[in-house]
VEXDREN-2710 file (C-alpha; in Angstrom, 1 decimal):
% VEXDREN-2710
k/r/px/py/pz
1/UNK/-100.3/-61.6/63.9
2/UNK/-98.0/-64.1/63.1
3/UNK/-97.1/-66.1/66.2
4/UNK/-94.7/-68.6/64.9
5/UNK/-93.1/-70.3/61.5
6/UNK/-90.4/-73.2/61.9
7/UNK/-88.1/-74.0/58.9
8/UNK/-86.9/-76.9/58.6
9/UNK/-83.5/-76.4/56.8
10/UNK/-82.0/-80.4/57.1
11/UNK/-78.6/-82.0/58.8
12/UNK/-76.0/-79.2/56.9
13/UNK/-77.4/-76.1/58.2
14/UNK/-76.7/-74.1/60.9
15/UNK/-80.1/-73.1/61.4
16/UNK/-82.9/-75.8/61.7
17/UNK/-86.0/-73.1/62.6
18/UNK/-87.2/-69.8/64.1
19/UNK/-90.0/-68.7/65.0
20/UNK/-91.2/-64.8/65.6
21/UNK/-93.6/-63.5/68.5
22/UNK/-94.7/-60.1/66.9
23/UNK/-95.9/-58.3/69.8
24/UNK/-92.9/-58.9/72.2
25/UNK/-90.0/-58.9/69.1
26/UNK/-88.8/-62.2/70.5
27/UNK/-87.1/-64.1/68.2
28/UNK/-86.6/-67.9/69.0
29/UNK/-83.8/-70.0/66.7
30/UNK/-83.4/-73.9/66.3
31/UNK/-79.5/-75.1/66.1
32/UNK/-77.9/-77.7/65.5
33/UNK/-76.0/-77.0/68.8
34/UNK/-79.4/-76.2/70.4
35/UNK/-81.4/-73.5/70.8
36/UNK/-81.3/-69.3/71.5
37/UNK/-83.8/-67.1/72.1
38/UNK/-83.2/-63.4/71.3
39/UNK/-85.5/-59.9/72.2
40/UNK/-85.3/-56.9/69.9
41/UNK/-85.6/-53.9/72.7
42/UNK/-84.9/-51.3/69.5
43/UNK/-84.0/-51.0/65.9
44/UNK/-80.6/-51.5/67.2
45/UNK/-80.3/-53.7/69.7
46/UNK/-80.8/-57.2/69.4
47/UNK/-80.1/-59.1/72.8
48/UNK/-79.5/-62.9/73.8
49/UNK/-81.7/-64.0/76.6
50/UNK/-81.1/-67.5/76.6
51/UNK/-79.1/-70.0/75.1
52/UNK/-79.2/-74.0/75.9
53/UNK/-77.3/-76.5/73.9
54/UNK/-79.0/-79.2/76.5
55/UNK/-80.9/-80.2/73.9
56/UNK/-78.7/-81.0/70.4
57/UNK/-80.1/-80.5/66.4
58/UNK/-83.7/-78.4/67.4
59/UNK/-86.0/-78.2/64.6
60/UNK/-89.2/-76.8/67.0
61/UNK/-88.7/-74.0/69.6
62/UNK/-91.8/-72.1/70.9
63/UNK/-91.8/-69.2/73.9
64/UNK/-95.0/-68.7/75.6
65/UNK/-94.9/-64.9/75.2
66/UNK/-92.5/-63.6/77.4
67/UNK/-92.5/-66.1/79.9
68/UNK/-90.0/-68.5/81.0
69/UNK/-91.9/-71.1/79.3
70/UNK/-90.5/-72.7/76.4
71/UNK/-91.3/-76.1/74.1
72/UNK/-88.6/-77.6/72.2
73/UNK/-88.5/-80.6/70.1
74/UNK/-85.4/-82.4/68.4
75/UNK/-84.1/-84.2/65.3
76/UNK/-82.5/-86.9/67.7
77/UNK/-86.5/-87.3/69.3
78/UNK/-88.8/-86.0/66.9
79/UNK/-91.8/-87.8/68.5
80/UNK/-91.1/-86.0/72.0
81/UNK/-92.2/-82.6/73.1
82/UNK/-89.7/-80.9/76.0
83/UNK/-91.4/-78.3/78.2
84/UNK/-88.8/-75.9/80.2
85/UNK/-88.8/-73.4/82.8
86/UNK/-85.9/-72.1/80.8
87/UNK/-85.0/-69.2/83.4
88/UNK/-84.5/-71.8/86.4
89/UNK/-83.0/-74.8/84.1
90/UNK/-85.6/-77.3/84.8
91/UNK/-87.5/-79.3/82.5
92/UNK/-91.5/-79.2/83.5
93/UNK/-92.8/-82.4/81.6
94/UNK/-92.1/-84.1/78.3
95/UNK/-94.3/-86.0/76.1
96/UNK/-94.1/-88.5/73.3
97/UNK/-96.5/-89.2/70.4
98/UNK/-97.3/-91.7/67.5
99/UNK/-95.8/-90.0/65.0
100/UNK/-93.3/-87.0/64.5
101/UNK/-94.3/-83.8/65.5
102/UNK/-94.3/-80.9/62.6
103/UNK/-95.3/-77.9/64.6
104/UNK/-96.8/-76.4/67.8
105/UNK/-98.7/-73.5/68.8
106/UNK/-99.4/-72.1/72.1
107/UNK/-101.5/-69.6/73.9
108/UNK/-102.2/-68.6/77.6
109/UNK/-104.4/-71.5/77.6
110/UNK/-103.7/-74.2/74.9
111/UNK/-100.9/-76.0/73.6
112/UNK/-101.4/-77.5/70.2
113/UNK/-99.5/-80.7/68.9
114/UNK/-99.6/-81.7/65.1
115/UNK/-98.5/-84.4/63.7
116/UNK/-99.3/-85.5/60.0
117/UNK/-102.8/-87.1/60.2
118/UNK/-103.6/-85.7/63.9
119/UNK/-103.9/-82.7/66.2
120/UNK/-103.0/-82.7/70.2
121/UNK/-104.8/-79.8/72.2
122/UNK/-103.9/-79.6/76.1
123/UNK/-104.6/-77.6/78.5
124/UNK/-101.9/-75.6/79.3
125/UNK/-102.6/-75.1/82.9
126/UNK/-102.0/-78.7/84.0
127/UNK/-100.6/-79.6/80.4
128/UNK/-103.8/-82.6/80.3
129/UNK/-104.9/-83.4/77.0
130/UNK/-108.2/-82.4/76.1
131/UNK/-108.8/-83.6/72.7
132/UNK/-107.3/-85.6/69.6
133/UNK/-108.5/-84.6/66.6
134/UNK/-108.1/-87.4/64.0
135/UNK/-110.1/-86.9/61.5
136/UNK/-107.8/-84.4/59.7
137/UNK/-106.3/-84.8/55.9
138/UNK/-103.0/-85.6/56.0
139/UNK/-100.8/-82.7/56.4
140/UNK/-97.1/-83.3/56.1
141/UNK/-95.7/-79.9/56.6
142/UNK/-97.8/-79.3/60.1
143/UNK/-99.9/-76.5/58.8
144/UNK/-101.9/-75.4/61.5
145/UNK/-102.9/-72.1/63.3
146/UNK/-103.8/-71.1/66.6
147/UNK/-105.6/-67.6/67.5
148/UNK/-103.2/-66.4/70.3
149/UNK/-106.1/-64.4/71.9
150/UNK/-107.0/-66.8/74.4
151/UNK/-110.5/-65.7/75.2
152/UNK/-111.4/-67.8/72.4
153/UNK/-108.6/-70.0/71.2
154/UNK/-109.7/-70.6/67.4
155/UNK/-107.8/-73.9/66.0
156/UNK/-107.3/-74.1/61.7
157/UNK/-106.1/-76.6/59.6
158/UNK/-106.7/-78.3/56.2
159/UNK/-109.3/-80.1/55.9
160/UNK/-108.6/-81.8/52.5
161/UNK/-105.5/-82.8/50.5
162/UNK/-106.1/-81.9/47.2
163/UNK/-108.4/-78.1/47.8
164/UNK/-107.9/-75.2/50.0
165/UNK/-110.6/-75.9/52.6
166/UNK/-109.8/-74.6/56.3
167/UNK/-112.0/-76.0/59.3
168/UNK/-112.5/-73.7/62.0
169/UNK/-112.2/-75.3/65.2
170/UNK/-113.4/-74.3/68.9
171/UNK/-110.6/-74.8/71.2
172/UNK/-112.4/-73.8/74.2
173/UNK/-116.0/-76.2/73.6
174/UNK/-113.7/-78.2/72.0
175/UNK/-116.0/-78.6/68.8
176/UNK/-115.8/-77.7/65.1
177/UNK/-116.9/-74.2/63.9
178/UNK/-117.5/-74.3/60.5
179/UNK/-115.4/-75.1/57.7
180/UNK/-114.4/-72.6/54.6
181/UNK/-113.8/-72.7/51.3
182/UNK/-110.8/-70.4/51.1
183/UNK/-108.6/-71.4/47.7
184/UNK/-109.0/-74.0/44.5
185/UNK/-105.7/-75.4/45.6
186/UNK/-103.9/-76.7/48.4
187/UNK/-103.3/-74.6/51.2
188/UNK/-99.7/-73.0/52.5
189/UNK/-100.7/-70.6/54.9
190/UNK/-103.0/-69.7/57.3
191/UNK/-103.0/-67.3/60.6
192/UNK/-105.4/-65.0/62.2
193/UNK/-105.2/-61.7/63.6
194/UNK/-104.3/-60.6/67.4
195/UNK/-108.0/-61.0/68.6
196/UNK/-109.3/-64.1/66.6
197/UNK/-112.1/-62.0/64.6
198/UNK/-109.9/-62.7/61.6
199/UNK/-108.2/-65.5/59.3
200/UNK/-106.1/-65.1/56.5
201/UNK/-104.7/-67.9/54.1
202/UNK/-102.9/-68.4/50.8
203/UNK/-102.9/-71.7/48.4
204/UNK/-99.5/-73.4/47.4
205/UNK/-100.0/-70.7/44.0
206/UNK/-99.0/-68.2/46.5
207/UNK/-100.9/-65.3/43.7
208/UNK/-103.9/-64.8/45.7
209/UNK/-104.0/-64.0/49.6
210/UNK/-107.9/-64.0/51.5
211/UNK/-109.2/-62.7/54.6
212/UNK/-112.2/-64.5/56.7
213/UNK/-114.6/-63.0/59.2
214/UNK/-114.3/-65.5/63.0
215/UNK/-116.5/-67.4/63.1
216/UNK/-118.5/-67.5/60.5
217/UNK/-115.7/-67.8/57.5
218/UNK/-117.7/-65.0/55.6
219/UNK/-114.6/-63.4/52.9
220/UNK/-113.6/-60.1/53.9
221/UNK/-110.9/-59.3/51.3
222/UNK/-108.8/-60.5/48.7
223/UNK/-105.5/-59.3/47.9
224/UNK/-103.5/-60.4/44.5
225/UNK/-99.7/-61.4/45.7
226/UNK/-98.8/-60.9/42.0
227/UNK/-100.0/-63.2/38.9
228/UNK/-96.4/-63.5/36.7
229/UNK/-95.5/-66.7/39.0
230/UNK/-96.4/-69.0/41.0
231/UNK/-94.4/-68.7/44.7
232/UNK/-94.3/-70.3/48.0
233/UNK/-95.5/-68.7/50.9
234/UNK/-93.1/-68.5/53.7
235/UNK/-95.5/-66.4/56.0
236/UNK/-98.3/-64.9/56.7
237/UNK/-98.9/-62.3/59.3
238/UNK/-100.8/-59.5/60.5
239/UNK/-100.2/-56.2/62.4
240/UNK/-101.7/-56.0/66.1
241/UNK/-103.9/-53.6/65.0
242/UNK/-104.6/-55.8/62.2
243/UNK/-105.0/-53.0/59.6
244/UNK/-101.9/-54.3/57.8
245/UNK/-101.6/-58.1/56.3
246/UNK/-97.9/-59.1/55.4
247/UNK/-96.9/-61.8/53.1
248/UNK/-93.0/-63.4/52.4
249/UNK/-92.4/-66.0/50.5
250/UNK/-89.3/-67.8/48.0
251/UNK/-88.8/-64.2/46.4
252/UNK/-87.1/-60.9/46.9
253/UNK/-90.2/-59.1/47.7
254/UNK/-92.6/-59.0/50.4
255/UNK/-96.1/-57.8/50.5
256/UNK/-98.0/-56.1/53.3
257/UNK/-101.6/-55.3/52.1
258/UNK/-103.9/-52.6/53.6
259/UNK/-107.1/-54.1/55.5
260/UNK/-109.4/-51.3/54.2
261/UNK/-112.8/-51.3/52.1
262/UNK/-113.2/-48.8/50.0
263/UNK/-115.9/-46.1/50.4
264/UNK/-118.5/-44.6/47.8
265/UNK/-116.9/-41.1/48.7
266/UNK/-115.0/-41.0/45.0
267/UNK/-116.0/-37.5/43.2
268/UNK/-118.2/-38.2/40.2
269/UNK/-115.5/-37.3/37.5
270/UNK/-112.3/-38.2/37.8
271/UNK/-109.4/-35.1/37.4
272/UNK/-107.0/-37.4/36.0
273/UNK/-106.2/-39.2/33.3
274/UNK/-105.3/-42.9/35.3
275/UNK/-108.4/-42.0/37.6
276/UNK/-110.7/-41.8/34.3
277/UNK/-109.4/-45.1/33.5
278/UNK/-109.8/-47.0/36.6
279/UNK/-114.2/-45.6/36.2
280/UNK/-113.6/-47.4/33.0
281/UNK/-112.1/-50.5/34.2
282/UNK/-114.8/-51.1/36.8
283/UNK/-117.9/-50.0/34.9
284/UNK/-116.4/-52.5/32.3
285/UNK/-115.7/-55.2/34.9
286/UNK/-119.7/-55.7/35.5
287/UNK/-120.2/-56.8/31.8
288/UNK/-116.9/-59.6/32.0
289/UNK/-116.8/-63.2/33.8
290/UNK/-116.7/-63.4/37.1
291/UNK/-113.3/-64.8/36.9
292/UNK/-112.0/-62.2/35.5
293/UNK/-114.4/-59.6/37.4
294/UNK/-112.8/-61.0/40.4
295/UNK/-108.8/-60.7/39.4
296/UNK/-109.8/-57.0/38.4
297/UNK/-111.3/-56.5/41.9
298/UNK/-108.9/-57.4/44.3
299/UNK/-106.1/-55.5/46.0
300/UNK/-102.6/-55.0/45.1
301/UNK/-100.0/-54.6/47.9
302/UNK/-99.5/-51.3/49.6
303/UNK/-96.1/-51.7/50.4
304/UNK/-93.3/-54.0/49.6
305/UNK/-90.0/-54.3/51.1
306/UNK/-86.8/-55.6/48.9
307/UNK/-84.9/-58.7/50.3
308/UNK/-81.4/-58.8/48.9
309/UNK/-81.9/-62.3/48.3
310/UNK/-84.2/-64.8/46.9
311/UNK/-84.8/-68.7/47.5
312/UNK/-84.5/-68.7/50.9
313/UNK/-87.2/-69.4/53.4
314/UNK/-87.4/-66.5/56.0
315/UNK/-90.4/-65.4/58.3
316/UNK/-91.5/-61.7/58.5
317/UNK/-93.5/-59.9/61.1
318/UNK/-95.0/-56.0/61.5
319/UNK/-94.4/-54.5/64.4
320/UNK/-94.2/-51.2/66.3
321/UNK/-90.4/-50.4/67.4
322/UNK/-89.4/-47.1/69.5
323/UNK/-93.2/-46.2/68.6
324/UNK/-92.9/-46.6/64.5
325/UNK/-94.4/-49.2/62.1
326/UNK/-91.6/-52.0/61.4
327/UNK/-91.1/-54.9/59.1
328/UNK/-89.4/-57.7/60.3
329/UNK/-87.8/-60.1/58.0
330/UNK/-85.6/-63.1/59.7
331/UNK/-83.8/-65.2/57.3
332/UNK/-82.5/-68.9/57.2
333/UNK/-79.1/-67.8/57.6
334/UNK/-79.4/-65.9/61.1
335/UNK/-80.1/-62.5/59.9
336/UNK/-82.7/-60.5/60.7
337/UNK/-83.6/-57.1/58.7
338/UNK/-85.7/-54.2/60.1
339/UNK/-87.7/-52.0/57.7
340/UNK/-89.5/-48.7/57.9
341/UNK/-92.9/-48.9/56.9
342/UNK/-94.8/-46.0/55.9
343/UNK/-98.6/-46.2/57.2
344/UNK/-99.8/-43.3/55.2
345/UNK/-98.7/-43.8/51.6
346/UNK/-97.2/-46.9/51.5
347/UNK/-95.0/-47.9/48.8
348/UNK/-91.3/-49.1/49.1
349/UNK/-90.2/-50.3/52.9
350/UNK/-86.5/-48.6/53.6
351/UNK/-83.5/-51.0/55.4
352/UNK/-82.7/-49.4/58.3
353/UNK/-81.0/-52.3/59.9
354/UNK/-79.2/-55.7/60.0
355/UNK/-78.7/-57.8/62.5
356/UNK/-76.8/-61.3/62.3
357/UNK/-77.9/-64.0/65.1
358/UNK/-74.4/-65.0/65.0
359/UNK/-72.3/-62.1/66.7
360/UNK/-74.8/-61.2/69.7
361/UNK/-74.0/-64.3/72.0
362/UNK/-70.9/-62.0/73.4
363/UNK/-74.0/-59.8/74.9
364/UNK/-74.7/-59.7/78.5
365/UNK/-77.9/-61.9/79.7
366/UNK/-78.5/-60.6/83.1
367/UNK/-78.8/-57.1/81.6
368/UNK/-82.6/-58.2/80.3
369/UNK/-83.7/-60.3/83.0
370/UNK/-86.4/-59.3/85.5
371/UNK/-87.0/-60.6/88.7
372/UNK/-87.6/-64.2/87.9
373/UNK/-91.6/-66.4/88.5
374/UNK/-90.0/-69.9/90.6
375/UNK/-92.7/-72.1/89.3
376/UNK/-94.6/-73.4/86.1
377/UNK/-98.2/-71.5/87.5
378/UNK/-96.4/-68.5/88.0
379/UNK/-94.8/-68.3/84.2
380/UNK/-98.1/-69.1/82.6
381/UNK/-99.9/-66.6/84.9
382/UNK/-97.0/-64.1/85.4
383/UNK/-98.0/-60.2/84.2
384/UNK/-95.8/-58.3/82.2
385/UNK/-93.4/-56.0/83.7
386/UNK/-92.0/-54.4/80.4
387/UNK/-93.1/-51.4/79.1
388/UNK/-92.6/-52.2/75.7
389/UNK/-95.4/-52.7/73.9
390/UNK/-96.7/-52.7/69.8
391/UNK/-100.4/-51.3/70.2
392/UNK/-101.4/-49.1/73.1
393/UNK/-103.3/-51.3/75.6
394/UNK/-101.2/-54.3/75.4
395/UNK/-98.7/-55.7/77.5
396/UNK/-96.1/-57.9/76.0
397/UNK/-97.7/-60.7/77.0
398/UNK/-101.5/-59.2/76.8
399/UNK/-101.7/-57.7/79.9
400/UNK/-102.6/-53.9/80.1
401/UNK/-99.9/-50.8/80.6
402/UNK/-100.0/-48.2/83.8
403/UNK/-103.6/-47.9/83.9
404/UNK/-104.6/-48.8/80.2
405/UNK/-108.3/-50.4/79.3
406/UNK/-107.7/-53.8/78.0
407/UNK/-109.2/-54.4/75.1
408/UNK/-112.7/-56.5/75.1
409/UNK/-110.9/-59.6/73.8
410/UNK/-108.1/-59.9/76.1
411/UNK/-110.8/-61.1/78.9
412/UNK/-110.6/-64.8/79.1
413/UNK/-113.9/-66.6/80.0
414/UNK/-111.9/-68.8/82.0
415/UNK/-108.9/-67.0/83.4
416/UNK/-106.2/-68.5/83.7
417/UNK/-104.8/-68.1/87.5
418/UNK/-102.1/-70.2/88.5
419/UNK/-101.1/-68.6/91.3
420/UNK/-100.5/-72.4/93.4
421/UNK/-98.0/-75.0/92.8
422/UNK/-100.2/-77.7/93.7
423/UNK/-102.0/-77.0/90.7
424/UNK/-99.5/-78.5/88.6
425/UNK/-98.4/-81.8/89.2
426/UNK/-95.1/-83.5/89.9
427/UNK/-93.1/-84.2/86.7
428/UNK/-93.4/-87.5/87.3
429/UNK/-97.2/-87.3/86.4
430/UNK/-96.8/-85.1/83.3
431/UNK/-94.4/-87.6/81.4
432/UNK/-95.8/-90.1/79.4
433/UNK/-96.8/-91.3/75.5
434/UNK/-100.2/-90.0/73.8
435/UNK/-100.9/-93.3/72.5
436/UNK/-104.4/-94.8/72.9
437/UNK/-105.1/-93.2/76.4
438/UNK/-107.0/-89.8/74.4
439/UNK/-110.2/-88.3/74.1
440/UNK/-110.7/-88.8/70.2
441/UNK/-113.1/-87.1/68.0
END
């Protein structure tokens, strides 16, 4: 699922970024006051949590799940990385780099940096850096991806500037995977699933979306966005359960494809009409180019939901909401739009709701907020106490509900278990400048 997207929207806009944690419905927005971070608790409810204008003209802010934890980065510093305790008001460590940051990802156990020609990973325990990765192709728009189940904590990125090839890195061993050759063209999208088996990614064409097995970059499936015009990708996300695939981008439409190969169950003669024709198609597609062979072959969207406006960069999410399938569309302006989706047939999503960022900061805060961790080891370790949750089994922030089985994945090799305070050191010790004073690869 898609973890994150930041848009960067320049000095005129209200909104600088936001970024989307599917499986909580946290919503996280960049100002140029600051920063808020909202949490959709149903279809019509959309709540504050937090607001801080500490911090002025945000173009990166990233929630660790639904911890207290929060990394923010700033127009007026773009080279430094802010760690809060948001909840208790304190800052836990900051960092500066060579360059400016473009985006960061995070999961129970890493944090990832990137900047345009390198890649920070720390450990997110004691926030030590493990590993710069320098070797990378320049990447100016911080395209990167990080698997969020952190039993295995798959790193991608680009690994070349002028095709679409994606190296698969190890973020545990700390070693390169394998690399794949997903697109012809440059790459504007990649993310993998909830569990890391899976990696999707689009090319700057936007027409053609592909799936990857984890880790050995074998191509699942290959869905066709469209093929009238070339679009931009805005995002790129799967369900939890990853049976769904959902794709925005500069258009009014967005695609969610169905993860599903077909079976060799068809009746021998078709009872239609359109059925006869699609035999046709594919007996005739074995005797055409493989180019063509290929476009014939691949998957159009099962659903689409209508945007009432076009142009605009805005991140989308699937989700399960009051137990029912939801798309999630937040757009550069501050709203966010809540679809049914239909899993059985498909077809056109229905609005059921809009919700502007703008009007909820009258809503009461202390309504949402639990009994509150007092230090750093006790937000990244802290269980979830909601009961919300998107797939059975999981915990908004991957534990497992009343009893549940946790799914195979969700057991770390290494646990994380910060349970101590000593375990994380004074502030003091955490500040300080990434320059020249890293493990390099």
């Amino acid at each position: 699922s898609l973890r994150c997207a930041h848009l960067d929207f320049g000095q005129s806009e209200l909104l600088n970024c936001f970024s989307d944690i599917s499986r909580i419905q946290s919503l996280a927005i960049g100002t140029k006051a600051g920063y808020k971070l909202f949490s959709l608790s149903s279809v019509e409810q959309l709540d504050q949590v937090h607001g801080s204008n500490e911090i002025p003209d945000v173009y990166i802010v990233e929630r660790l799940f639904s911890s207290s934890l929060v990394v923010v980065v700033s127009h007026t510093k773009p080279r430094q990385m802010n760690v809060y305790h948001f909840k208790k008001g304190t800052e836990i460590c900051n960092y500066s780099y060579s360059s400016n940051i473009l985006s960061i990802r995070l999961n129970r156990q890493r944090l990832l940096v990137c900047l345009e020609e390198a890649i920070y990973i720390h450990n997110i325990k004691d926030m030590k850096l493990l590993k710069t990765i320098l070797d990378v192709p320049a990447n100016p728009t911080g395209l990167c991806a990080l698997s969020i189940n952190h039993s295995n904590s798959y790193v991608a990125y680009p690994g070349s500037l002028t095709t679409g090839e994606i190296v698969l890195y190890d973020g545990h061993s700390l070693k390169t995977v394998c690399t794949i050759a997903a697109h012809e063209g440059t790459l504007a999208a990649i993310t993998f699933n909830a569990s890391g088996s899976k990696l999707a990614s689009a090319s700057e064409k936007g027409t053609v979306i592909r799936v990857f097995s984890v880790p050995d970059g074998q191509k699942l499936y290959e869905f066709r966005r469209g093929m009238k015009r070339y679009v931009t990708i805005s995002s790129l996300v799967f369900s939890m359960d990853s049976q769904f695939l959902c794709a925005s981008s500069n258009t009014e439409t967005v695609h969610i494809f169905k993860l599903e190969h077909v079976t060799n169950s068809r009746p021998e003669e078709p009872s239609t009409w359109t059925g006869y024709m699609g035999k046709m198609f594919m007996a005739a597609s074995n005797y055409l180019p493989t180019q063509v062979s290929d476009m014939m072959n691949q998957d159009r969207a099962f659903a689409t939901g209508r945007l009432n406006f076009s142009g605009q960069r805005n991140i989308c999410t699937l989700s399960t909401i009051q137990k029912l399938p939801r798309l999630l569309v937040a757009s550069s302006d501050g709203h966010l739009y809540i679809y049914n989706l239909d899993p059985q047939d498909g077809g056109e999503c229905v609005l059921i709701k809009t919700h502007s960022s703008g009007t909820t900061e009258e809503n009461k805060e202390n309504d949402l907020r639990p009994s509150l961790p007092q230090s750093y080891a006790a937000t990244v370790a802290r269980p979830s106490t909601s009961s919300a949750s998107t797939v059975p089994g999981y915990s908004e922030d991957g534990g497992a509900l009343r009893g549940e089985v946790i799914p195979e994945h969700e057991f770390a090799t290494g646990p994380v278990c910060l349970d101590d305070e000593n375990e994380f050191p004074p502030i003091i010790l955490c500040r300080g400048s990434q320059k020249g004073k890293t493990k390099q690869s």
